[in-house]
Structures are given as structure tokens and as C-alpha cells.
N, C-alpha and C positions, 0 to 999 in steps of 0.2 A: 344395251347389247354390246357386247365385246366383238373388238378386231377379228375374232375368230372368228366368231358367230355372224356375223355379217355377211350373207348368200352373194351379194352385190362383190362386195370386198374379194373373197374367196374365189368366187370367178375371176375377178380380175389375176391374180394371183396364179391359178391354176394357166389361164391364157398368155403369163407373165414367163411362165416355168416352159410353154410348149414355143413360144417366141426364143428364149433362149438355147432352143434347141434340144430339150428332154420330150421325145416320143414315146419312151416306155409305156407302157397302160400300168403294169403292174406298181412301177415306183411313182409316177403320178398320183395313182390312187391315192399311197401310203403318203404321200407328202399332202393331197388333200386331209386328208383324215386324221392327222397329227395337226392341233393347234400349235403352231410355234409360239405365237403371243405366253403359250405357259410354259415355255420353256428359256425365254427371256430374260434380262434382266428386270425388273417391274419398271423402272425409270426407262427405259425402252420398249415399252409394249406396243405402244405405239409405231414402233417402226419395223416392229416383227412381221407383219406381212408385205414387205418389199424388199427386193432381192441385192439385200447389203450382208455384208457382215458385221457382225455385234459385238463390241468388245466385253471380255469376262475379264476378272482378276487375273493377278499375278501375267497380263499384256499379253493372256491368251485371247482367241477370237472362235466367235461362234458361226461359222462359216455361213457365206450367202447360200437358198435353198437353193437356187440354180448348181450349184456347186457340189451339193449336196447327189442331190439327182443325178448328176455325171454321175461320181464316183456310186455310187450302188446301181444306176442303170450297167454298169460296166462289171459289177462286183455280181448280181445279176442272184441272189438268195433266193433259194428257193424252198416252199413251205417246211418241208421238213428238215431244213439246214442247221446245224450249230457253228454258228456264226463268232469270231472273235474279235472286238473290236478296240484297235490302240486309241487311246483318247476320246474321256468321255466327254469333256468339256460340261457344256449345260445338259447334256443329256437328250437334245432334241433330235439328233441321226439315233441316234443308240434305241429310240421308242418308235421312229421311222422301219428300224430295223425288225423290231419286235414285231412290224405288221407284214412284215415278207417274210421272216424266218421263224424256226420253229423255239431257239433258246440263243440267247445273246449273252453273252460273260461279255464285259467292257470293263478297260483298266483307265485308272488314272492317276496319274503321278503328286495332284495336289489334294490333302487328307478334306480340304474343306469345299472343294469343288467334288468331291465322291458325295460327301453329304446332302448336300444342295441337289446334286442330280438324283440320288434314292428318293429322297423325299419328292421328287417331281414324278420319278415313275412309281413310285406307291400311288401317289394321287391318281396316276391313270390307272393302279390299280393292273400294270401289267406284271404277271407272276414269272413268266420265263427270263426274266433277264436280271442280272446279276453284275453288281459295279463291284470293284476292288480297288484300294489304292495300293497301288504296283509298279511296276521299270517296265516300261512298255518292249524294252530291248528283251526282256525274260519271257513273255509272255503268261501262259496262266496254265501249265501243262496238266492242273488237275480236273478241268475241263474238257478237255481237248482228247484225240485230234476236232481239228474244225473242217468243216466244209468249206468254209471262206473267212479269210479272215481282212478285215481291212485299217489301214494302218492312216492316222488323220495328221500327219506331220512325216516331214522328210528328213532321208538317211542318207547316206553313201553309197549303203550296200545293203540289201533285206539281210535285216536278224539273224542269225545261225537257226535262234529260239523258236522263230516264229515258223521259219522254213520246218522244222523239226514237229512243230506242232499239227502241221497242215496236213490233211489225209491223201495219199493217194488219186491223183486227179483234180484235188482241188483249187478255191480260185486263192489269190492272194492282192491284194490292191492295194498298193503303196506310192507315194511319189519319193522318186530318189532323186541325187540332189549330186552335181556337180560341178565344174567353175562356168558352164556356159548357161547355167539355170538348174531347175527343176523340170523330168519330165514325169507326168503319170504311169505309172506301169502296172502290166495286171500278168501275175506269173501263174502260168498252168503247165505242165506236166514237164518242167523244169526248159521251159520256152517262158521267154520274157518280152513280150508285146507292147511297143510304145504307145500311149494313147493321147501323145500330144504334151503342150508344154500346160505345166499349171503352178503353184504358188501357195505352199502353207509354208506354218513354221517347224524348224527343224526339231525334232524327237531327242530328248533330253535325257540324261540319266537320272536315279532316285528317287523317291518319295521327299515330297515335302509336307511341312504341316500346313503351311500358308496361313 
């Protein structure tokens, strides 16, 4: 029986995510219902159900779920949303996403971590979402506009691109970044709402092949 599969484990997990302070019912569910274990690296499967983060290549990190859970409890998709999402990493929020919204475009800057995450959500076999390797600063405008779009590294200032892309009313979730930290912010109808201080890495320009 796999870490996932594990009823015992799982509760612990889900009671692990409501201790850390995610009440949502809706993104609770979607983070039950996503195995992270396959979204992992394999030499870490084992650690995929406890609330760390995971290191990926090229000294990206695959965010703890607690962490996770903020930033969409707050980003807040809704079923028939087209969702944009900067940084696919391993692709484990990007399949979270796909069980709240209705179509997911998710970009990412390294050509061999795009790979690696397709073939994970092929395996789940989910059809509405779409990886690109892309400058997360451009956005993906042939998609677009989005309903929400969320952004998994910090900036200075949100994107011209990304602003441009975003529909009328919709949400934008980013952490911006300046000399006294990082805070979370969530932009709606050009109001900018602090949600606290938080901690990724900073959003990069380019494609690489890695």
C-alpha cells in the first residue's frame, strides 16, 4: 500500500493541513484527493505526506501542502474558472488546481521540469490543463484572459503581462518582495490586499533547457 493510499496516513494529513490553519472545505477536499506521493520526487515519496517542502532540480522547491492550501484557499477558483498558473514545478498544485477550476494553462521556465510534470498529469489523466515552458513575467495571453491567476515565486511588482491578462474582477495571487521580506498579496479590482508575510523564491526570467 502506498503513502497515499494509506486511510490512517491520509487522515493524519488532512487533520495535519486543518491544524495548520486551512479551513477551506473546498481546497481541503482537492488536497485530499491529490496523491502528492506522485507528484514527488521518487527518492522522497516517503516524505510526501508531511507538511515540508521538497527539493526539485535546478534548487527549485516543491512547496509544503500547508502552504499550498493558503495560497488557493485565498486564490479561491471556482468550478468554472480558467485559472493561470506561474510555476509548475513538479506539477502537484497545478493538479490541486485542476480539481477546483474548470482549465489550468501553467507555465514554466525549465524545459525538463515541463516534461516531468506532463507526464505526471497525463498519468492522472487530467485533460483540462496545459503546461508550457515560458517567462513567467509574459504570461500565456493565448489562453487568457484568466479568472485567477496565481503566481508560485516573488516579484517586486505584479507583471504588466500578467495584470493584462487577468479578466475584469478577477483574482491575482502573488507574493511581492521587498527589502523588509516578502508579503503575500491577492489583487482584485486593482485593490491590493495584504495576506500576511510568506517565503518563496524569486520569479526568474527565460527558458532554460536544464
Amino acid at each position: 500500500m502506498s503513502v497515499a493510499a494509506d486511510p490512517a496516513r491520509l487522515m493524519r494529513f488532512v487533520l495535519e493541513m486543518r491544524r495548520a490553519g486551512l479551513t477551506d472545505a473546498r481546497t481541503l477536499s482537492a488536497l485530499e484527493r491529490t496523491p502528492r506521493s506522485d507528484y514527488a520526487p521518487t527518492h522522497l515519496a516517503g516524505l510526501a505526506m508531511d507538511d515540508v517542502g521538497l527539493p526539485l532540480a535546478h534548487a527549485q522547491t516543491m512547496s509544503k501542502p500547508s502552504l499550498i492550501g493558503r495560497m488557493l484557499a485565498a486564490l479561491a477558483p471556482q468550478p468554472g474558472d480558467n485559472v493561470l498558473e506561474v510555476g509548475t514545478g513538479s506539477g502537484y498544485q497545478t493538479a490541486i488546481l485542476a480539481g477546483l477550476a474548470h482549465r489550468v494553462t501553467s507555465l514554466e521556465r525549465w524545459r525538463d521540469l515541463v516534461a516531468e510534470a506532463r507526464a505526471r498529469i497525463g498519468a492522472a489523466r487530467l485533460m483540462r490543463v496545459h503546461i508550457h515552458a515560458a517567462d513567467g513575467f509574459d504570461g500565456w495571453a493565448e489562453d487568457g484572459p484568466y479568472d485567477r491567476i496565481i503566481v508560485n515565486a516573488a516579484t517586486a511588482e505584479i507583471p504588466p503581462a500578467l495584470l493584462q491578462q487577468l479578466k475584469p474582477g478577477g483574482v491575482l495571487l502573488t507574493p511581492l518582495a521587498d527589502a523588509n521580506g516578502q508579503r503575500l498579496v491577492r489583487y482584485r479590482n486593482n485593490q491590493q490586499e495584504d495576506l500576511g508575510a510568506t517565503k518563496l523564491q524569486p520569479l526568474e526570467r527565460g527558458v532554460e533547457d536544464g
